[in-house]
PLY file of the C-alpha trace (Angstrom):
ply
format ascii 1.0
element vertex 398
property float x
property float y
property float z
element edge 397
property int vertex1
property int vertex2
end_header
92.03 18.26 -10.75
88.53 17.26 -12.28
88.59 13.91 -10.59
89.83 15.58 -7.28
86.23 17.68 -7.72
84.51 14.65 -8.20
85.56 12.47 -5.78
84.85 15.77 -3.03
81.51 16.38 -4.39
80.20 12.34 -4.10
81.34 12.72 -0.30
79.51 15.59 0.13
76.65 14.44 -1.11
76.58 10.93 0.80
77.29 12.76 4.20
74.66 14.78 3.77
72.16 11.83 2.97
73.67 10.19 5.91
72.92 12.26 8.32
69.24 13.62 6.68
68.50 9.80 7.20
69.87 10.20 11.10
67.81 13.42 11.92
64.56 11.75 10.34
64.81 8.70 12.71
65.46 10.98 15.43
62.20 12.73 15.16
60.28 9.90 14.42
61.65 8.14 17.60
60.95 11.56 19.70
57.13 11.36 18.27
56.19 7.80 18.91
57.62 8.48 22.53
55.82 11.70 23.17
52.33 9.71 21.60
52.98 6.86 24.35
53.24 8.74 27.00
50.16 10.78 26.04
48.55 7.62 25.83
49.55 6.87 29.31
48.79 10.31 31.08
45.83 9.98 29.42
44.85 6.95 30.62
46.09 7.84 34.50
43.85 10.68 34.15
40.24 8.81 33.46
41.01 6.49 36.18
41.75 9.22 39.06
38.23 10.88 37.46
36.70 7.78 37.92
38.36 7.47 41.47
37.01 11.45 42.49
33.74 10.72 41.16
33.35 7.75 43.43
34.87 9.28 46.43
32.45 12.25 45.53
29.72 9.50 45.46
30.42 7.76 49.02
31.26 11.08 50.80
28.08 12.47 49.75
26.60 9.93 51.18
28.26 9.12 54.60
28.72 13.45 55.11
25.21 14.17 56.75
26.91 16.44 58.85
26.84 19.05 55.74
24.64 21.27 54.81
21.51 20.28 53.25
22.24 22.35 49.87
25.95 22.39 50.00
27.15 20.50 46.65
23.86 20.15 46.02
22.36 20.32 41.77
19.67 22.38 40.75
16.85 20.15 39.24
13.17 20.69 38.30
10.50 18.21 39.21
6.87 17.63 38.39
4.54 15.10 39.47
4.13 11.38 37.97
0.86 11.93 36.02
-2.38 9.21 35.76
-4.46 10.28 33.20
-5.66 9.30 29.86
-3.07 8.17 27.33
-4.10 7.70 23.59
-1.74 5.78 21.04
-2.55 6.90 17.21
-1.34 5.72 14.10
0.01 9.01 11.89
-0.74 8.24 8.28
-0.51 10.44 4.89
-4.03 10.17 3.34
-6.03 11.88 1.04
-9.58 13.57 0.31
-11.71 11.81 -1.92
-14.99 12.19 -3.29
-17.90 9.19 -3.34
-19.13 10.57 -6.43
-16.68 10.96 -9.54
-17.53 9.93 -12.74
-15.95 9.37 -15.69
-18.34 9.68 -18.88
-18.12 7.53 -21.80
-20.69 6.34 -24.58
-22.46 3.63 -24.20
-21.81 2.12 -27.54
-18.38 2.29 -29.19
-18.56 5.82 -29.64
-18.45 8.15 -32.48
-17.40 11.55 -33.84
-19.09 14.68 -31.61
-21.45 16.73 -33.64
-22.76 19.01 -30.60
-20.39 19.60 -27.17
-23.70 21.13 -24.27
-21.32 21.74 -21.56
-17.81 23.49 -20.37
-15.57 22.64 -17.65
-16.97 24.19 -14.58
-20.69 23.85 -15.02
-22.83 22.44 -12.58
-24.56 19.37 -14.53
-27.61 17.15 -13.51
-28.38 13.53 -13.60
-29.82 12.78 -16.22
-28.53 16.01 -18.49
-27.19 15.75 -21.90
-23.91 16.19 -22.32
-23.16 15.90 -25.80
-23.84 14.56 -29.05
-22.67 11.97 -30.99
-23.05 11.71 -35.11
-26.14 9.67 -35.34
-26.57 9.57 -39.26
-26.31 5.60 -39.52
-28.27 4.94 -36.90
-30.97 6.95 -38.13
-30.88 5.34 -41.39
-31.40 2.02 -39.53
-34.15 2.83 -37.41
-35.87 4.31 -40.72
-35.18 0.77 -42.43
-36.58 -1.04 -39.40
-39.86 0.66 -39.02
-40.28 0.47 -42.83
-39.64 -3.68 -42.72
-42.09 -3.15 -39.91
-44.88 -1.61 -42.11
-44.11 -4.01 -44.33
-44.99 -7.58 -42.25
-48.51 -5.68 -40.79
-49.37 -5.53 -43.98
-48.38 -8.84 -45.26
-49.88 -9.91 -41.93
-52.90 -8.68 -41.82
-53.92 -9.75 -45.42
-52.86 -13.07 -44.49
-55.01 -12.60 -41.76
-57.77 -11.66 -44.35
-57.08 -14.95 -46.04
-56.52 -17.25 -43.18
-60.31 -16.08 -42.01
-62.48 -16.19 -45.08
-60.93 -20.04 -45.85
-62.24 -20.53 -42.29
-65.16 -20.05 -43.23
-65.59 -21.53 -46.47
-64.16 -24.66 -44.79
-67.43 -24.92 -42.26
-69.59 -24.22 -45.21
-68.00 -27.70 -46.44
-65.90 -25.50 -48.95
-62.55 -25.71 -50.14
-59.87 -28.39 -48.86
-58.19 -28.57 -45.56
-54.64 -28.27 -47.50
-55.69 -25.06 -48.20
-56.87 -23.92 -43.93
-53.55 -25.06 -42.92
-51.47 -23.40 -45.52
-53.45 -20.13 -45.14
-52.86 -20.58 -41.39
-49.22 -21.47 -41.41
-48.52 -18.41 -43.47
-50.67 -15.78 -40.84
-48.85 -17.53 -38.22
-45.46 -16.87 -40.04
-46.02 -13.41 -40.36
-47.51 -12.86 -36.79
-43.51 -13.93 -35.81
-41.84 -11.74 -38.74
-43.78 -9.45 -36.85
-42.17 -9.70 -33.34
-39.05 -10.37 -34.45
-39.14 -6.79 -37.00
-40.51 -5.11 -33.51
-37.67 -6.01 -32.09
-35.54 -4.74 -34.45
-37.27 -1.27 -34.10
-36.23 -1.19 -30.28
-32.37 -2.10 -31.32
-32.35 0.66 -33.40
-33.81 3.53 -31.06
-31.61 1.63 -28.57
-28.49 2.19 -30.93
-30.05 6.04 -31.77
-30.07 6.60 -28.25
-25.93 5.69 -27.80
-25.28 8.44 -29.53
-26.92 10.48 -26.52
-24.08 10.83 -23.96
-25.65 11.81 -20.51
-24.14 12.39 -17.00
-24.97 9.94 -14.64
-24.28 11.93 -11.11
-24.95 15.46 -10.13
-21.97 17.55 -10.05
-19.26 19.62 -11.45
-17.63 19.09 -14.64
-13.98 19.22 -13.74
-12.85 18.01 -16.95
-14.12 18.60 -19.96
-11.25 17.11 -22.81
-13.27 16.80 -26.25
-14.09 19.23 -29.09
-16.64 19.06 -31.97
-15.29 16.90 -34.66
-13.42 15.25 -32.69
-14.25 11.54 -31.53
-15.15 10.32 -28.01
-15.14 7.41 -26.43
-12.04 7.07 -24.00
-12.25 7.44 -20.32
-10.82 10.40 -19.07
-12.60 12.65 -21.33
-15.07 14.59 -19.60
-14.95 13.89 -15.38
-17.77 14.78 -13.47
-17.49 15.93 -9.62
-19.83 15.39 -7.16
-18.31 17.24 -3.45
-21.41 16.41 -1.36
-19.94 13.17 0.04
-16.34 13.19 0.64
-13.85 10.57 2.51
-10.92 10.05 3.48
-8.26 8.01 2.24
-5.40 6.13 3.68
-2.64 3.29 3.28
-2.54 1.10 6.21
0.70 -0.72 6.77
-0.20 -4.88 6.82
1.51 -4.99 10.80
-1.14 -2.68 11.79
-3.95 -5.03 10.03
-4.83 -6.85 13.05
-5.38 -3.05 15.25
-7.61 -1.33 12.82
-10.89 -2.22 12.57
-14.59 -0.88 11.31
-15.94 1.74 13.47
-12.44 2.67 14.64
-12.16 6.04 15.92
-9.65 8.84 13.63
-8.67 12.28 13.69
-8.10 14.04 10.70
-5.86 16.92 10.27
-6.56 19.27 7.62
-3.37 21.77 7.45
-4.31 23.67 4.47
-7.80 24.02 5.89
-6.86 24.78 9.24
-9.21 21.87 10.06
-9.06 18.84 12.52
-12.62 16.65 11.91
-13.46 13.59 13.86
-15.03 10.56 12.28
-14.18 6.75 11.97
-13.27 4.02 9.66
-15.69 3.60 7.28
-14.19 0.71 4.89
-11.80 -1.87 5.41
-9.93 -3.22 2.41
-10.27 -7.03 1.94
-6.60 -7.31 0.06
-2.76 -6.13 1.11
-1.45 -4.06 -1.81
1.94 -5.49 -3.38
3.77 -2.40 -3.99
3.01 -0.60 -0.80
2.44 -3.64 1.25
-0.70 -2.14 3.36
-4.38 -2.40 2.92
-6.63 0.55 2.05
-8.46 2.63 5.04
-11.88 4.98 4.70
-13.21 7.42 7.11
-16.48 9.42 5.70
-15.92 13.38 6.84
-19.08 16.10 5.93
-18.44 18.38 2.77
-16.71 21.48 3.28
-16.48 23.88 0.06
-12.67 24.45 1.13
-12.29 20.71 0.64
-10.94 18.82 -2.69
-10.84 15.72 -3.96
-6.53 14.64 -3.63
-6.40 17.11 -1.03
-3.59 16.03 1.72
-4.09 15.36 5.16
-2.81 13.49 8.02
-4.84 10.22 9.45
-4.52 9.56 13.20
-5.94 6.15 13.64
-6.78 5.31 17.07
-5.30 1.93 17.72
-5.04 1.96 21.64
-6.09 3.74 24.87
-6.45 3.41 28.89
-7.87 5.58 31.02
-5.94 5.67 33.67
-2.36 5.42 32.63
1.01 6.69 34.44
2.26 8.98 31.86
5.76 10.74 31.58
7.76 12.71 29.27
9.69 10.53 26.33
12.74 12.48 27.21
13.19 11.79 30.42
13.61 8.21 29.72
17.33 7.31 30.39
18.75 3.44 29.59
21.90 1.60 30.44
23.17 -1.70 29.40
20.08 -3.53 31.11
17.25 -1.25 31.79
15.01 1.61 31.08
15.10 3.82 34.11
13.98 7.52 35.62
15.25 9.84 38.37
12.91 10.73 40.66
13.08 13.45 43.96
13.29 11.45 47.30
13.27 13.18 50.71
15.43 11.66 53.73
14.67 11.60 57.01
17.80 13.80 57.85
15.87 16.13 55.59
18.09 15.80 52.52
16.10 15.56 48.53
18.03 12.91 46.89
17.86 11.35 43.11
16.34 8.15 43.22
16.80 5.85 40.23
13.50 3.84 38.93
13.71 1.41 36.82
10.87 1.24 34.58
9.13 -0.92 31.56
7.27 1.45 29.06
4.74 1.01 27.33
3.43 2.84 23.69
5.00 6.33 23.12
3.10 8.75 21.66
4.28 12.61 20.49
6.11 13.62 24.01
4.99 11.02 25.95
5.47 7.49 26.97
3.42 4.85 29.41
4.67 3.39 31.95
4.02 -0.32 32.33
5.58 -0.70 36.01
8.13 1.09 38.00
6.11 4.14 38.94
2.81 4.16 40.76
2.03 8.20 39.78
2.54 10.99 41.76
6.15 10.55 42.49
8.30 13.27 41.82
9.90 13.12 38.81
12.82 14.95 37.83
12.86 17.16 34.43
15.61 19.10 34.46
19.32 18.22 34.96
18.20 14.87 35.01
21.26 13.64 32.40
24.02 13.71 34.86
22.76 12.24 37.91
24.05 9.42 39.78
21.74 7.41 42.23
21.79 8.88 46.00
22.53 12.33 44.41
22.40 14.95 46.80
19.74 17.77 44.88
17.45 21.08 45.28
14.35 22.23 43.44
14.19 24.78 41.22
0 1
1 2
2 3
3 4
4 5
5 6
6 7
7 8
8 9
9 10
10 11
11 12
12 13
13 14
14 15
15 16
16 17
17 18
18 19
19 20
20 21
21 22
22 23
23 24
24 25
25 26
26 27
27 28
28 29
29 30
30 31
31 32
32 33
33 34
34 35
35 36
36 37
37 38
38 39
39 40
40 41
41 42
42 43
43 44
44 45
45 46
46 47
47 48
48 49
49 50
50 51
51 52
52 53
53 54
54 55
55 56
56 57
57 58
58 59
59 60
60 61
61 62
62 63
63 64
64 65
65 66
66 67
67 68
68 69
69 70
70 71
71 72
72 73
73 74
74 75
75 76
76 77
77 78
78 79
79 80
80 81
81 82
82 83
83 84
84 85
85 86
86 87
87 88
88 89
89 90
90 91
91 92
92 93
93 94
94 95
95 96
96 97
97 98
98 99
99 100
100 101
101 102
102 103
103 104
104 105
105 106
106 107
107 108
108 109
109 110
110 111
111 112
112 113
113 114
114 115
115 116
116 117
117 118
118 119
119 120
120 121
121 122
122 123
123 124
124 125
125 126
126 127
127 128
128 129
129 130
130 131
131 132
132 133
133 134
134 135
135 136
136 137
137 138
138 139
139 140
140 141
141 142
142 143
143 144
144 145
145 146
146 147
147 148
148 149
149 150
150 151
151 152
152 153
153 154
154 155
155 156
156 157
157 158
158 159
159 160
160 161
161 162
162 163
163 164
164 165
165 166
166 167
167 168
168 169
169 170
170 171
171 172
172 173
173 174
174 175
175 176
176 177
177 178
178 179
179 180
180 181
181 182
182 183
183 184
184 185
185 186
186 187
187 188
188 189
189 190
190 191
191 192
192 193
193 194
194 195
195 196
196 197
197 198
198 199
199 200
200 201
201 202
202 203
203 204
204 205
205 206
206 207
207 208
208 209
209 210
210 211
211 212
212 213
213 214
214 215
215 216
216 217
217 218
218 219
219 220
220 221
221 222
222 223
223 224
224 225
225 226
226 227
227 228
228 229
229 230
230 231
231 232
232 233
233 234
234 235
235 236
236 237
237 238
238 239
239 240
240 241
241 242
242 243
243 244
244 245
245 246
246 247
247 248
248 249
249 250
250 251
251 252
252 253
253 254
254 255
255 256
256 257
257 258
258 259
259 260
260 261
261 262
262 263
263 264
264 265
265 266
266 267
267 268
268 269
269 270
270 271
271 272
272 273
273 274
274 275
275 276
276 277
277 278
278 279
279 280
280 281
281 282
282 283
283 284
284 285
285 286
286 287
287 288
288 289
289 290
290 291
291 292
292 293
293 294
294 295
295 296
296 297
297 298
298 299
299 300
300 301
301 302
302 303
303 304
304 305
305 306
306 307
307 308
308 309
309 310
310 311
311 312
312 313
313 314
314 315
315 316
316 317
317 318
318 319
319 320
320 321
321 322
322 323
323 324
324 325
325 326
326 327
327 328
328 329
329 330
330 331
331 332
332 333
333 334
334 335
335 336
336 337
337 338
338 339
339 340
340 341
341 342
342 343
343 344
344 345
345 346
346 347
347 348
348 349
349 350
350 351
351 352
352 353
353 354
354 355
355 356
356 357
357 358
358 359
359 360
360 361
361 362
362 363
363 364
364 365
365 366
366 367
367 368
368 369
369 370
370 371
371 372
372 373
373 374
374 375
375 376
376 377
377 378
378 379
379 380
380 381
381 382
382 383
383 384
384 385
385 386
386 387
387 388
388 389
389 390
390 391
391 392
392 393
393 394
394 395
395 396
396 397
């Protein structure tokens, strides 16, 4: 009875796989068939488009027995202007003052022993800043004009010397050994002299290092020492001088040959709500590696609302004509071949068709392009519902 089950329950099981495996194929046959002949309807369908939109096409044309506006698509025109076109070049720059300095000590520097100034006073050319610890230096120029003392003594009792054996020697005293050696000794003295002057002038010299004085008018901006603490990096104490400011720029290298001295620019001040008008001051002689352009001035007037690293935006003027047929950039269509336009034409059976122009532009600018050839300005051009037109299009104006 057991094997009975058994043998029952195997058949089960493998009829049941059997025809799982049958219904599977089934479906998967009934898909693929459905996805061919979607494929194909598909396929029918785009063609017999195709085949109204051409009939659409030639009976459009050949009907001029129909009315004027019947069928016809609403468009918008304007007119083909000439005017002035202006190409700029739209760079990231910055303010910059002519005058910043950055104080430091004319010798090797030293520990502060008096600070004169904060950060945000208005300093003076000229004005001390601060003091160094001058204790050495003081000792030396104490030592040097003591040495100093010394020789005009020495010297002028050689002097003494040198002069009365002088005389003695035209009175036919005394030996000429003893001229020349009084001599030789004045004389050696006279340059102990000069050179112990000297060293009186290196020492005030040094004294003076210890003096630390700004060396533009301005604004001290930064002010990063304390007393007791030593000076003598750059950095330290930055002074600001906002009467001449400039702007700065990065000027890609493929623009190098278009930007010149004396080049016209328009600078936009956003924060400032400004827009100033100047030109290119400085040229730089070198082509940065990192950013791979060359660096571009333009001098602007100071303007309290104006910092130094402030941003702006550069327009350099790199190209203009006068008289140039200008449309808008997106009205500009293209195919395979060409650049082209729609414009309005009028028939003599008193239809407005779309006209198809091709074109060669020119430099684009914001909204608008030049056109190099293809338009003669003050054609018609169409603005609106110009993206699904087809040439010999029957239209009306909006």
């Amino acid at each position: 009875m057991k094997k009975y089950s058994f043998v029952l329950l195997t058949s089960v099981i493998v009829l049941c796989a059997i025809s799982c495996n049958n219904s599977s194929k089934e479906k998967n046959a009934i898909l693929a068939n459905k996805k061919s002949l979607l494929i194909k309807l598909t396929e029918e369908k785009n063609k017999i488009d195709n085949q109204i939109k051409l009939l659409e096409e030639e009976i459009s044309k050949l009907d001029t027995a129909s009315s004027n506006n019947k069928n016809a698509k609403l468009v918008a025109v304007s007119p083909v202007a000439i005017q002035l076109f202006e190409h700029y070049i739209d760079l990231r720059g910055r303010v910059d003052a002519e005058n910043i300095s950055y104080i430091t000590p004319r010798g090797m520097g030293g520990q502060v022993k008096s600070l004169l100034i904060k950060e945000g006073d208005q300093v003076q050319k000229g004005q001390l800043l601060l003091k160094l610890d001058d204790a050495i230096m003081r000792q030396s120029l104490i030592a040097a004009r003591q040495q100093l003392e010394v020789i005009k003594t020495q010297l002028s009792f050689a002097r003494n010397v040198y002069d009365r054996q002088q005389n003695l020697w035209e009175k036919g005293i005394g030996t000429e050994v003893q001229l020349l050696n009084a001599k030789t000794n004045s004389d050696a003295l006279q340059n102990q002299l000069k050179t112990a002057e000297e060293q009186v002038k290196v020492a005030v010299e040094q004294l003076n290092t210890t003096n630390v004085y700004s060396d533009v008018d301005g604004v001290a901006e930064t002010v990063m020492v304390k007393v007791g603490e030593l000076f003598g990096g750059m950095g330290q104490i930055k002074i600001v001088n906002t009467d001449k400011l400039k702007v700065i720029a990065n000027v890609p290298e493929n623009y190098l040959t278009r930007v010149h001295k004396g080049t016209p620019v328009v600078i936009e001040i956003a924060d400032a709500n400004k827009i100033l008008h100047s030109t290119i001051s400085l040229i730089g002689q070198t082509i940065e590696n990192t950013q791979r352009g060359f660096v571009a001035e333009a001098k602007i007037p100071s303007d309290g609302i104006l910092k130094p690293n402030q941003s702006v935006l550069m327009k350099i003027l790199d190209y203009t004509l006068a008289k140039a047929v200008v449309v808008p950039v997106n009205t500009i269509q293209s195919d395979e071949k060409n650049k082209y336009v729609y414009i309005l034409e009028k028939k003599a059976s008193g239809r407005t068709i779309a006209t198809r122009k091709i074109i060669e532009l020119g430099y684009v600018y914001g909204d608008f392009v030049e056109i190099k050839s293809g338009l003669q300005g003050g054609e018609q051009l169409i603005t609106v519902g110009y993206q699904s037109l087809y040439e010999g299009q029957i239209v009306t104006v909006n």
